[in-house]
NULUMMI-687667 format. One line per 8 residues: their letters; for each residue x, y, z of N, C-alpha, C. Coordinates in pm, whole numbers. Example, Ala and Ser with C-alpha at 12.3 -4.5 7.8 and 13.67 -1.06 7.14 Angstrom:
<rs>
as = 1319/-569/780/1230/-450/780/1320/-330/780 | 1285/-225/708/1367/-106/714/1290/3/787
</rs>
This chain:
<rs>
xxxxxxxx = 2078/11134/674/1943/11122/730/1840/11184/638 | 1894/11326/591/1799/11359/493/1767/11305/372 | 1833/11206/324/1886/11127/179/1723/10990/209 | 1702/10977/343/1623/10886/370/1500/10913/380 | 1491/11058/440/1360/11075/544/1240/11068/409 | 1278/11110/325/1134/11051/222/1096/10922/201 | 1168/10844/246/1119/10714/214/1067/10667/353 | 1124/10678/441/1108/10687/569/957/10746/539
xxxxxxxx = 892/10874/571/774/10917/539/677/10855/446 | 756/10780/374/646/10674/286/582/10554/348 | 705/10517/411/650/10383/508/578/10423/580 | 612/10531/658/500/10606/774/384/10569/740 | 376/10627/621/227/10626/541/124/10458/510 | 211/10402/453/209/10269/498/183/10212/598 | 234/10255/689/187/10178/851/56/10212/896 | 34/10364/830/-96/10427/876/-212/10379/807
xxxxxxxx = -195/10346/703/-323/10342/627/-430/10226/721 | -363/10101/714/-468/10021/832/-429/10070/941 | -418/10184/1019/-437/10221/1152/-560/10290/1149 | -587/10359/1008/-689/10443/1024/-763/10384/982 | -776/10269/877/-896/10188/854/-980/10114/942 | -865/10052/1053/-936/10016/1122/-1020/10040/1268 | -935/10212/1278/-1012/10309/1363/-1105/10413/1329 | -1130/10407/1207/-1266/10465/1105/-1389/10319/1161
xxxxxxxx = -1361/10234/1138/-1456/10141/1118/-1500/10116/1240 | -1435/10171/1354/-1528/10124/1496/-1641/10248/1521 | -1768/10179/1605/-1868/10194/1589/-1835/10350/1680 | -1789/10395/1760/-1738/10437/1909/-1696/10604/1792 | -1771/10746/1804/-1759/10822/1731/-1586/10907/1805 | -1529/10883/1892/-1412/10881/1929/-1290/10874/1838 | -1304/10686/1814/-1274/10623/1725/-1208/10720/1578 | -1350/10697/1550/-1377/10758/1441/-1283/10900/1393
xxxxxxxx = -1327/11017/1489/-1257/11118/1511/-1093/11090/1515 | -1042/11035/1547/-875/11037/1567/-831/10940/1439 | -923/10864/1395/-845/10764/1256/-859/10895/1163 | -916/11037/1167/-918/11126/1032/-806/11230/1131 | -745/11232/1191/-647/11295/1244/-519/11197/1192 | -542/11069/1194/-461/10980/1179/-415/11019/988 | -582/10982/941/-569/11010/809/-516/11140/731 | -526/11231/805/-485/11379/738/-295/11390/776
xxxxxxxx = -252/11321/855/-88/11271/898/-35/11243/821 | -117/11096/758/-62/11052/644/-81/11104/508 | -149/11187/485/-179/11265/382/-98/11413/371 | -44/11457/513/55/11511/481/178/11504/461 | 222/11376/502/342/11329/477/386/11287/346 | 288/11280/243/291/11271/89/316/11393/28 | 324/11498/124/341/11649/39/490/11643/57 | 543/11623/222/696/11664/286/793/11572/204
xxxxxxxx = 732/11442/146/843/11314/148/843/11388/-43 | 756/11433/-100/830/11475/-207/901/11619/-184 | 836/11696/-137/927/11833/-81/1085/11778/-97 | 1101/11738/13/1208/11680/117/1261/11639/-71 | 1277/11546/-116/1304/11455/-195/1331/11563/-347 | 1302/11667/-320/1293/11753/-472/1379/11821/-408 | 1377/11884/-283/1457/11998/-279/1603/11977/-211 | 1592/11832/-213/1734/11766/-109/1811/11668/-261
xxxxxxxx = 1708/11666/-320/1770/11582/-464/1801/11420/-400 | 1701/11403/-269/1726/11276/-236/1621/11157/-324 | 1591/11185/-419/1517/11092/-486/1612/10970/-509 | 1505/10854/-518/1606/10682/-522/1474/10618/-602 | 1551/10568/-648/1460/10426/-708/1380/10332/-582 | 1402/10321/-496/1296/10287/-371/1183/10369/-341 | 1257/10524/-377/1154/10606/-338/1026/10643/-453 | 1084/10631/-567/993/10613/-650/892/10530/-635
xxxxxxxx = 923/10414/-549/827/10297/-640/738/10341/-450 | 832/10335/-382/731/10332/-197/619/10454/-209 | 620/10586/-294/583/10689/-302/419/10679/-329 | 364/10642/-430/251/10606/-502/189/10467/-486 | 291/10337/-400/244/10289/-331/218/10273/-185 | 224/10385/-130/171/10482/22/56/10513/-14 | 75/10594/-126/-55/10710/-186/-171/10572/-214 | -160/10449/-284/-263/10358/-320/-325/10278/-205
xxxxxxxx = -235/10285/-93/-257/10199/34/-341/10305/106 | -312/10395/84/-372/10509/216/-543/10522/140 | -542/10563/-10/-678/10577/-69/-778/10450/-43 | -736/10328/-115/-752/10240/-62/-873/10196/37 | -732/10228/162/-779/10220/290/-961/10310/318 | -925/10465/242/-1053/10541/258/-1155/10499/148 | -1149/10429/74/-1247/10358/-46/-1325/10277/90 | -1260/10176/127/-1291/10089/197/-1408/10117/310
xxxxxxxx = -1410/10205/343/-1481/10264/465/-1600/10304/367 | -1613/10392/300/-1741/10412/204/-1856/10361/230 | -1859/10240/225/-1961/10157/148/-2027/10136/284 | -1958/10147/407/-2034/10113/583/-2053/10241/634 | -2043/10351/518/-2111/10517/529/-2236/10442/528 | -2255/10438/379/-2408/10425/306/-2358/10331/208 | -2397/10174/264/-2417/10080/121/-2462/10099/3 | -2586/10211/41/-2660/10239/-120/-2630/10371/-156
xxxxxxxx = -2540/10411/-136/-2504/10552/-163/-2372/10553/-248 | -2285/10473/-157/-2190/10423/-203/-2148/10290/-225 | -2164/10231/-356/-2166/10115/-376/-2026/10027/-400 | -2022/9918/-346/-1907/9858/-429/-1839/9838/-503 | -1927/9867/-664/-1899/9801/-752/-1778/9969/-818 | -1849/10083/-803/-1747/10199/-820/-1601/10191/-716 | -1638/10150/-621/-1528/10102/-502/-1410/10004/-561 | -1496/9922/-586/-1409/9837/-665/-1324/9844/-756
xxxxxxxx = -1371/9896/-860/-1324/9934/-965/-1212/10063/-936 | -1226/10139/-874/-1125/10195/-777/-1007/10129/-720 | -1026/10064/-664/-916/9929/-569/-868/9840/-719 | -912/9835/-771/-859/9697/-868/-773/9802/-960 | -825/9899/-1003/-707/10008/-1056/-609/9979/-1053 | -592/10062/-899/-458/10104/-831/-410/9983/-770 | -476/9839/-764/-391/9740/-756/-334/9681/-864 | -415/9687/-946/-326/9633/-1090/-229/9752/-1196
xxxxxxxx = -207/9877/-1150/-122/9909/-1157/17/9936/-1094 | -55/9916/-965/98/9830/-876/184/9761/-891 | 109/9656/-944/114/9487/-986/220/9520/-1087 | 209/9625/-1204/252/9672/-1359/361/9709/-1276 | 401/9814/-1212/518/9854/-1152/601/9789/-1112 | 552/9663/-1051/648/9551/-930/716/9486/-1094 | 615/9451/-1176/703/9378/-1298/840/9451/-1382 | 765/9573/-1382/872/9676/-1455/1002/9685/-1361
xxxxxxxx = 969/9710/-1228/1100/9706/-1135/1179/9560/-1149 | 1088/9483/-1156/1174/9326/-1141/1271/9343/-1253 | 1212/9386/-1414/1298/9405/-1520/1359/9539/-1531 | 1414/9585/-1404/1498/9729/-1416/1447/9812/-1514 | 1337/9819/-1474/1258/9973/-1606/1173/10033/-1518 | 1166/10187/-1580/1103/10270/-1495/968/10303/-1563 | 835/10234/-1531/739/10286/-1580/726/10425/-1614 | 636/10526/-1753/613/10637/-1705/462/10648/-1643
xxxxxxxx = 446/10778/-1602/352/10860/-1581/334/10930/-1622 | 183/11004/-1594/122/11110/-1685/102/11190/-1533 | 73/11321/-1568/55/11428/-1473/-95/11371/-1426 | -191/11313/-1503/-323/11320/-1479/-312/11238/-1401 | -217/11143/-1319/-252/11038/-1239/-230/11093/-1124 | -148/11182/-1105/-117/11283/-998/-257/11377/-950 | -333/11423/-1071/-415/11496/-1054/-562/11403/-989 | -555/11281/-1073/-683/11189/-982/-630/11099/-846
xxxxxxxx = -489/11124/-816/-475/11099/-645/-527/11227/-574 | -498/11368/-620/-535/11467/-565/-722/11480/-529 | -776/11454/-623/-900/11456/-607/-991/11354/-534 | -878/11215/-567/-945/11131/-470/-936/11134/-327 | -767/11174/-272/-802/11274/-140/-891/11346/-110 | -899/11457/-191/-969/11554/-170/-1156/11456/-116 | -1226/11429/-239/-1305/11388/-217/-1324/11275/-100 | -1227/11149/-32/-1226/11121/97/-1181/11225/159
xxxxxxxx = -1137/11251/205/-1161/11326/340/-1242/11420/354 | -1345/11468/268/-1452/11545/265/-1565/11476/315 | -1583/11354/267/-1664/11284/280/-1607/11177/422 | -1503/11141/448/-1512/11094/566/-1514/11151/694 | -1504/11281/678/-1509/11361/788/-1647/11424/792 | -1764/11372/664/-1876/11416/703/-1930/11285/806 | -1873/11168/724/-1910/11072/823/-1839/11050/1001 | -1771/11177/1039/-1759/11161/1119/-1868/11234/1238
xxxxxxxx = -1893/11374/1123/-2014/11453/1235/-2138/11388/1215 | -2122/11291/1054/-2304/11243/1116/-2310/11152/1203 | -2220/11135/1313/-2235/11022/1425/-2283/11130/1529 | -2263/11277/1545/-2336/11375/1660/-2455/11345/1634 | -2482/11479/1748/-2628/11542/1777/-2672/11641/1721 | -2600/11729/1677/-2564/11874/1671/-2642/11858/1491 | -2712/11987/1478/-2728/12023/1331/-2687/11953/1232 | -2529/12019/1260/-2413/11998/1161/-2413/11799/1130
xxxxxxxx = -2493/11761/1236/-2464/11618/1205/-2603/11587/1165 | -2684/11643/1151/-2814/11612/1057/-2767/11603/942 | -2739/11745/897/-2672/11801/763/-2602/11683/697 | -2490/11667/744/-2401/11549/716/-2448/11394/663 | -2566/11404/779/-2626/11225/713/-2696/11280/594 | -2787/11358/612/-2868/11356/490/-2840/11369/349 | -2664/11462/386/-2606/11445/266/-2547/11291/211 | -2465/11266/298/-2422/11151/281/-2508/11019/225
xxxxxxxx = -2632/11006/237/-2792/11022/196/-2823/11035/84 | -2772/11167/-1/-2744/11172/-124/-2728/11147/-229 | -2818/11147/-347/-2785/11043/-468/-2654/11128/-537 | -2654/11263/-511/-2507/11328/-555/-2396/11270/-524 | -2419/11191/-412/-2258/11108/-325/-2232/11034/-437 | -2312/10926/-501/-2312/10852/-559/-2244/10876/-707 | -2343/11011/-777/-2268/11039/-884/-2106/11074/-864 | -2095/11144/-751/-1958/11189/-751/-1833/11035/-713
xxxxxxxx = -1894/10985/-648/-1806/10861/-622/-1773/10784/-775 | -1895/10749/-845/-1893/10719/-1022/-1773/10852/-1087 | -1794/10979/-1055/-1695/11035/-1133/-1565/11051/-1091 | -1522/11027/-963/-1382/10992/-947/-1342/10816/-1006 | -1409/10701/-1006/-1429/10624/-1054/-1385/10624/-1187 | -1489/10688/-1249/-1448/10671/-1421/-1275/10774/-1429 | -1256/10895/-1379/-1156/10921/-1339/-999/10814/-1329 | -1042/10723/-1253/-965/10673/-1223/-894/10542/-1293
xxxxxxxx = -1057/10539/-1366/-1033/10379/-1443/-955/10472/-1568 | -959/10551/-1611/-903/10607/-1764/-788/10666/-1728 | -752/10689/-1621/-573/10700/-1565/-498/10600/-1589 | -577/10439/-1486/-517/10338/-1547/-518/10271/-1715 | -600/10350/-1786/-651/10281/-1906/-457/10369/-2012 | -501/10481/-1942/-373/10609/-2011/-270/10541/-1960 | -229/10459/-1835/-102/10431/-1795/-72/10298/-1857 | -161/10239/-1939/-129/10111/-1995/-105/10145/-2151
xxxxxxxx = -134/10248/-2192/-122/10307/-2291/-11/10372/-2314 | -2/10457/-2258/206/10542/-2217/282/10412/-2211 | 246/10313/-2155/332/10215/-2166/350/10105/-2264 | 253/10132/-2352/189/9993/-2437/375/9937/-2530 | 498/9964/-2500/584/9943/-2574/655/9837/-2473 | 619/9829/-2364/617/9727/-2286/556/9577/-2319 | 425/9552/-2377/375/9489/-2348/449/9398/-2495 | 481/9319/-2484/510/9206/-2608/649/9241/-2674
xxxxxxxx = 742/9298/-2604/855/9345/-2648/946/9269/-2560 | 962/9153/-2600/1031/9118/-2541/1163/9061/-2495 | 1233/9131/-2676/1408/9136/-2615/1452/9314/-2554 | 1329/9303/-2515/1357/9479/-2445/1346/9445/-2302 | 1240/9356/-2275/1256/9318/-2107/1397/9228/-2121 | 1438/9151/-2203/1542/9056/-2164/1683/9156/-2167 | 1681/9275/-2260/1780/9395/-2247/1820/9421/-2126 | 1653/9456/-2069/1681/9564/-1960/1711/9466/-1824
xxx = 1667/9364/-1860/1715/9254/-1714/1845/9248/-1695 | 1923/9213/-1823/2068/9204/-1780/2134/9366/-1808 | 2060/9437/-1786/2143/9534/-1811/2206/9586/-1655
</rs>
């Protein structure tokens, strides 16, 4: 059971990400409130499923690949909400470029798995999932008090309001695009080598 429960905790994560997307996005500040209870669940279950997985030595080649695609589904999911904070605060086009990242390095992974190879990584990609957490749930949980009455939910819109939102959304952004730019790079012995994919297929 323990050989599983990290992967198990990955899917979790998976299931959650549109639970909370789509209970962030209702108008109803309720709502709202329990999809970042929802969201901080699944954000801790990305700490336990490697715990679990380092200190049980239950790591698998499933779990590798379900691990960081939890982590891209769940961010994702909080990109997505952004932009129905503040359209002009937070714009698409940094959003985007965000989402197309971490989908087209997905995409790179699913190929490498098809040809039995294990992409690498760099620590820094670890470090801009950390920050991009960090920075959603800071920011979606401001958008949850600027739906009060209370001060604290003045505070909140006006920040959110913010042309700082903006820069900071651009610098996890550029962040993110030069992770994927470094992960195509660590890998560049991949790309046009190709009695190395036909190696590793039948191997």
């Amino acid at each position: 059971m323990v050989k599983t429960l990290p992967n198990i905790l990955s899917v979790l994560r998976i299931v959650l990400a549109p639970v909370f997307l789509v209970m962030y996005l209702q108008p109803e500040i309720v709502w709202r409130s329990l999809s970042i209870a929802v969201f901080a669940t699944a954000a801790v279950t990305d700490f336990f499923d490697g715990y679990i997985a380092r200190t049980y030595h239950a790591e698998s080649s499933s779990g590798i690949f379900l691990d960081p695609l939890a982590d891209k589904l769940l961010t994702i999911s909080g990109f997505i909400c952004l932009p129905y904070l503040s359209p002009n605060i937070f714009g698409w086009i940094p959003v985007g470029l965000i989402i197309l990242r971490d989908i087209g390095t997905t995409f790179l992974r699913l190929w490498a798995d098809y040809h039995n190879r294990e992409m690498k990584t760099r620590y820094s990609a670890k470090v801009k999932t950390m920050i991009q957490m960090l920075f959603l749930y800071i920011v979606l949980l401001m958008g949850v008090f600027s739906m009060s009455t209370i001060e604290l939910g003045q505070v909140c819109r006006l920040t959110l309001e913010s042309p700082v939102m903006t820069w900071l959304l651009w610098a996890v952004a550029v962040l993110t695009v030069y992770t994927g730019i470094e992960y195509v790079v660590v890998n560049r012995f991949f790309w046009g080598n190709n009695s190395a994919w036909t190696q590793s297929k039948g191997s």
